[in-house]
ROVO-768417 format. One line per 8 residues: for each residue z negated, y negated, x negated of C-alpha. Coordinates in nm, 3 decimals. Each point is the difference from the previous one (the first is absolute). Layout:
// ROVO-768417
Z Y X  ...
***
This chain:
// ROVO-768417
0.000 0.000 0.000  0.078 -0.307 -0.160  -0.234 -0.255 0.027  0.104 -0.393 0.100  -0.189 -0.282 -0.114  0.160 -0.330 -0.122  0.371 -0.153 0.093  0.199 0.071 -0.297
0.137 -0.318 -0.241  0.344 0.101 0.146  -0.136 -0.037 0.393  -0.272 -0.276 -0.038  0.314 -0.293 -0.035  0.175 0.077 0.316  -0.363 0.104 0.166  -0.088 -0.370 -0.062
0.341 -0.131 0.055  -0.022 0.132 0.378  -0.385 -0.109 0.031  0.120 -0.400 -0.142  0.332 0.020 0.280  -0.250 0.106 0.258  -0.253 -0.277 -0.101  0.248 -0.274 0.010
0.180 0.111 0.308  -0.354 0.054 0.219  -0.120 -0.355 -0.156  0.381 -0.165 0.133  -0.046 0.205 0.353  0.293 0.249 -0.087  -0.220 0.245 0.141  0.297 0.229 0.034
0.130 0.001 -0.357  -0.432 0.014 -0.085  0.020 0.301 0.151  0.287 0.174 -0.154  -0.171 -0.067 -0.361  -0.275 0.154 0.081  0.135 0.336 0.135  0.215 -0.030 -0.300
-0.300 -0.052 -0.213  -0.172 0.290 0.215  0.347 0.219 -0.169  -0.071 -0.101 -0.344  -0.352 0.084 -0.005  -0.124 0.231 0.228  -0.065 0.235 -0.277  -0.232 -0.185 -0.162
-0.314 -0.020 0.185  -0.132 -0.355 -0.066  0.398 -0.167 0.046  -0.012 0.234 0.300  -0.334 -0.101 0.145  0.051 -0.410 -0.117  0.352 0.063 0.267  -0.199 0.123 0.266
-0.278 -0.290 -0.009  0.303 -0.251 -0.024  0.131 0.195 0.317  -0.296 -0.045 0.161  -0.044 -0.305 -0.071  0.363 -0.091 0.129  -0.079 0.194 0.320  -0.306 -0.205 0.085
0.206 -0.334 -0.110  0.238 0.137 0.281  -0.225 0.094 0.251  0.112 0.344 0.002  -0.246 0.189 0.134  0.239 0.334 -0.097  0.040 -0.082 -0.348  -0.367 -0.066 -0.060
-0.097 0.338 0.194  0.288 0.178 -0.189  -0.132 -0.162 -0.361  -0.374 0.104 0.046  0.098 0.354 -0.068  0.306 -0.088 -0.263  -0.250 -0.230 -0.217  -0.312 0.329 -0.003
0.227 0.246 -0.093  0.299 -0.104 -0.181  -0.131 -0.037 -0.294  -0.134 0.350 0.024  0.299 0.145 0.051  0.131 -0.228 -0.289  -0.226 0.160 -0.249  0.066 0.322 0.089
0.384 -0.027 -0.007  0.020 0.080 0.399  0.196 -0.300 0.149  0.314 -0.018 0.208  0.248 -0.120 -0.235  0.180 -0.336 0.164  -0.198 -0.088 0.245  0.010 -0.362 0.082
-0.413 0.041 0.098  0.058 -0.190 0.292  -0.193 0.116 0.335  0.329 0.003 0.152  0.075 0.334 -0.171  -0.197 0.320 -0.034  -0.193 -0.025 -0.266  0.109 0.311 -0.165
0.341 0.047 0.021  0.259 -0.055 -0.262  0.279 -0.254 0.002  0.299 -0.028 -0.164  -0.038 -0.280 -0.316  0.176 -0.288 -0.047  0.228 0.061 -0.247  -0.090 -0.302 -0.238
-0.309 0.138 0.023  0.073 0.362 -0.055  0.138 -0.162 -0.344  -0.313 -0.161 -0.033  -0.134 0.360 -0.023  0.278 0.150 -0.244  -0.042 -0.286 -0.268  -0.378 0.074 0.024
0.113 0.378 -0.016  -0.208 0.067 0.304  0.173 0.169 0.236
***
């Protein structure tokens, strides 16, 4: 079982890339776009359990901004045990973390990010 800890040097750039789009587009009101780097953040780093977990507060976070009452229900359980399942290598790869998905099925990944992945021979 290989254990996951820390977002590689080769992930931590675009990791932070997608949290600083998401900052400046939920400061401006693009809530929309906001929203889109995050799940793609959520991508990036959902095998790492602290990246992972840091996504899930900032979903929360946007869910209460939103009044969602769904997205804050659906983060409760994402931001307990996503990180667990981080650490232990047990997460569905691509999935955008969003409570408007099931939380543990696989998507499909965006290919820029799937080449993300390869130059960080992670895949």
């Amino acid at each position: 079982m290989k254990v996951y800890i820390i977002l590689p040097v080769g992930l931590k750039t675009h990791f932070d890339n997608e949290l600083n789009e998401f900052e400046t587009n939920y400061q401006s009101g693009n809530l929309s776009n906001a929203w889109n780097h995050l799940e793609r953040a959520h991508v990036i780093g959902q095998r790492y359990p602290f990246a992972h977990t840091l996504v899930h507060w900032k979903m929360l976070l946007f869910g209460i901004r939103i009044k969602s009452i769904k997205e804050i229900i659906g983060q409760i359980p994402r931001l307990i045990f996503g990180g667990i399942k981080s650490f232990v290598g047990k997460v569905p790869v691509g999935n955008p973390g969003g409570a408007n998905v099931p939380a543990l099925k696989s998507f499909p990944i965006a290919e820029d990010i799937h080449d993300i992945f390869q130059k960080a021979e992670l895949n």
